[in-house]
C-alpha positions in Angstrom: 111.1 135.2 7.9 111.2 136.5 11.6 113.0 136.1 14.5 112.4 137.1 17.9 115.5 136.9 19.9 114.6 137.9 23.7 116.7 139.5 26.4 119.5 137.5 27.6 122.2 137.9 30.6 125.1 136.0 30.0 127.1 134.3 32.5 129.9 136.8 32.0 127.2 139.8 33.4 127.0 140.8 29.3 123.1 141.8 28.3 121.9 140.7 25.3 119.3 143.0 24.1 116.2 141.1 22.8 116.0 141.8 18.6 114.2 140.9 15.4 115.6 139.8 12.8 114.0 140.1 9.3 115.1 138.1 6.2 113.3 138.9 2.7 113.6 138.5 -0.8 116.4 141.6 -2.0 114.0 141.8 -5.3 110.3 141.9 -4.4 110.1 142.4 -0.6 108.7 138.5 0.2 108.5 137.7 3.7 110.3 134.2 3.2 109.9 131.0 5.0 112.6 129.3 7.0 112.8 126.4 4.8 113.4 128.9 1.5 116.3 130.3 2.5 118.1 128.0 0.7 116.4 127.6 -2.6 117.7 129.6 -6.2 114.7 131.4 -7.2 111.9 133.3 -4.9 109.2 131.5 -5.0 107.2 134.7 -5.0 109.0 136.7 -8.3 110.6 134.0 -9.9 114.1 136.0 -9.7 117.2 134.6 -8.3 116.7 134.7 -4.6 119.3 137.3 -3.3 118.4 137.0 0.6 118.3 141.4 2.6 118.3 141.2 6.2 117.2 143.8 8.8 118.0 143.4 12.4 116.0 145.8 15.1 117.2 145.9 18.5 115.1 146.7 21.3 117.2 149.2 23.5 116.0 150.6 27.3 118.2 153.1 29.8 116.8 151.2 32.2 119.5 148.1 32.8 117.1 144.9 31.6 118.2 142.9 35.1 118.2 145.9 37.8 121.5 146.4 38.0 123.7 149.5 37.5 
């Protein structure tokens, strides 16, 4: 599964940089679906589904909303 977070500023002046987030099966590598997340087995290998995440976040110099 993947999630595309986009670029937030909070009403506080806090950026939030956009991000992906990336949730697979820890034993084979399968690219789940949402609604698998909570089964026992990967539907994929057969093995108990053990869930790895990887988050990648999108970073610039430049400040997102033009201020310093």
């Amino acid at each position: 599964m993947n999630k595309n977070v986009a670029a937030e500023q909070l009403a506080d002046g806090t950026v939030v940089s956009s991000h992906n987030i990336e949730i697979v099966c820890a034993a084979c590598g399968y690219d789940l679906e949402e609604a698998e997340l909570d089964a026992d087995k990967c539907s994929d290998c057969g093995q108990d589904l053990g869930l790895k995440q990887s988050v990648s976040v999108q970073a610039t110099s430049i400040p997102a909303y033009g201020e310093a």
